[in-house]
C-alpha positions as CSV (number, residue, x, y, z in Angstrom):
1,X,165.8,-171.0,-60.8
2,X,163.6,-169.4,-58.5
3,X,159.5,-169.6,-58.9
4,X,158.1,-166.2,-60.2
5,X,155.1,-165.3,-58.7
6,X,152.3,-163.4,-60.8
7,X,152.5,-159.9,-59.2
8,X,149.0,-158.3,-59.5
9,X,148.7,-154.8,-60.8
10,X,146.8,-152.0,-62.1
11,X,146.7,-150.8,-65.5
12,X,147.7,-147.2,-66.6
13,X,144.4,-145.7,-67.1
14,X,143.5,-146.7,-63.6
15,X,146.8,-145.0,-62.3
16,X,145.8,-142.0,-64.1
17,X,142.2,-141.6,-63.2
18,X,144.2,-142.3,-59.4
19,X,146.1,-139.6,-59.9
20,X,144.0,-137.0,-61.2
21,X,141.2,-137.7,-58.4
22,X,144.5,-136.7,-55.6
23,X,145.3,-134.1,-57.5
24,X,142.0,-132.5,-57.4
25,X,141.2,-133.3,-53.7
26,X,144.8,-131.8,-52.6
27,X,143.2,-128.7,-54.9
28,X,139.8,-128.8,-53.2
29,X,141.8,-128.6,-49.6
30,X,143.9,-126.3,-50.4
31,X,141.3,-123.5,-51.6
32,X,139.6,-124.5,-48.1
33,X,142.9,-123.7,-46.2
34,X,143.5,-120.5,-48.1
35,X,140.0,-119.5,-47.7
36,X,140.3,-120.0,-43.9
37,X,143.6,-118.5,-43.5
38,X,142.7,-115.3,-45.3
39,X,139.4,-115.5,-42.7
40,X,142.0,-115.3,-39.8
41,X,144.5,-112.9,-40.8
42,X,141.3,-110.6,-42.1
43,X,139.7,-111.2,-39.0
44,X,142.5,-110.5,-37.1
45,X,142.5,-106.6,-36.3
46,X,139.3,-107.4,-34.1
47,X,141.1,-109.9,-31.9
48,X,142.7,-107.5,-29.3
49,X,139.4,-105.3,-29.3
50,X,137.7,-108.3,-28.6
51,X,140.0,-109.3,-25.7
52,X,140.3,-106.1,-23.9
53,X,136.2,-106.1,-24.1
54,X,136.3,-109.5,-22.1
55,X,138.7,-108.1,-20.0
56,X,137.0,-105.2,-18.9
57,X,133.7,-107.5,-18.7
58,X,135.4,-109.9,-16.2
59,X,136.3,-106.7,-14.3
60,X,132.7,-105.0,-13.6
61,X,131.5,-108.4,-12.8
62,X,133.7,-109.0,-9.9
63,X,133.3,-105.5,-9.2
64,X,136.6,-104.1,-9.9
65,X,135.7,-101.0,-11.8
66,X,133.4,-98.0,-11.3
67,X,130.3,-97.8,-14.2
68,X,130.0,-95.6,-16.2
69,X,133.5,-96.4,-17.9
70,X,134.9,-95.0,-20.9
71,X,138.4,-95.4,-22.8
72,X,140.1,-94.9,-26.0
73,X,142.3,-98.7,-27.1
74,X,144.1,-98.9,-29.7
75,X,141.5,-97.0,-32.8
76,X,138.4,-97.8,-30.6
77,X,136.4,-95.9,-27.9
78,X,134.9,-98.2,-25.5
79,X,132.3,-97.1,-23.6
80,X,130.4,-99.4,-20.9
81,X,127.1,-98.1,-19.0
82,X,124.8,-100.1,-16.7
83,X,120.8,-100.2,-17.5
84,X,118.5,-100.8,-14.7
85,X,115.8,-103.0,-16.3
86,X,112.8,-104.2,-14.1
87,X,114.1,-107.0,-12.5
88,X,117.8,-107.2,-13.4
89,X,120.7,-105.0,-14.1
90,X,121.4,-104.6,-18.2
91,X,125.1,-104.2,-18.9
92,X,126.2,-102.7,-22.2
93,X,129.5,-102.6,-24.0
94,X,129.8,-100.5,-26.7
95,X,133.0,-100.0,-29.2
96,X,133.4,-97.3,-32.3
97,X,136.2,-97.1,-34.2
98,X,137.6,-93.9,-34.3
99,X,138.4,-93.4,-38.1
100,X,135.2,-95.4,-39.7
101,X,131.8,-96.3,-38.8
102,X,132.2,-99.9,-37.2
103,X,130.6,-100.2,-33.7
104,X,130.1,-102.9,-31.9
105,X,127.5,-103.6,-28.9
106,X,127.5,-106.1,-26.5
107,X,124.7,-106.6,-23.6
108,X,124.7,-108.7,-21.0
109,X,122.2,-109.2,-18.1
110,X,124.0,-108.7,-14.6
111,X,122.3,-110.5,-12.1
């Protein structure tokens, strides 16, 4: 006969106490994924608005489009006008939604 060795194990409580403190992280990160998920798909109708905006930025900084500029994308007019401050050159990007009352401004010093 063969030598049994004394397997050490847990009792059932501490299995259970185990088990309930997975169960309740896998809920903790779960809310945290559907929270940011619902954050993204929310945040989502900007995205292009935001990237025709940096588009149009990179363009009148390399100096391939004449100021003042306006344009209608998408629901948005965009609208970009140059600001002659003292010293530098104040560049500012400005877009309304057509159907509501969100605008967004952007500056940014031209040097």
């Amino acid at each position: 006969m063969a030598v049994l060795k004394k397997l050490k194990g847990s009792t059932l409580m501490e299995t259970m106490v185990a088990t309930v403190l997975i169960i309740v992280i896998f809920m903790i990160s779960s809310l945290i994924l559907n929270n940011i998920f619902s954050g993204y798909v929310q945040g989502g109708s900007t995205r292009s608005l935001e990237n025709r905006i940096r588009e149009l930025e990179y363009k009148v900084i390399n100096g391939n489009m004449k100021i003042p500029f306006y344009e209608i994308y998408e629901n948005w007019e965009l609208e970009i006008i140059k600001e002659q401050q003292e010293k530098d050159s104040l560049l500012i990007i400005t877009a309304k939604e057509i159907h509501s009352d969100k605008t967004f401004i952007k500056a940014q010093i031209l040097e």
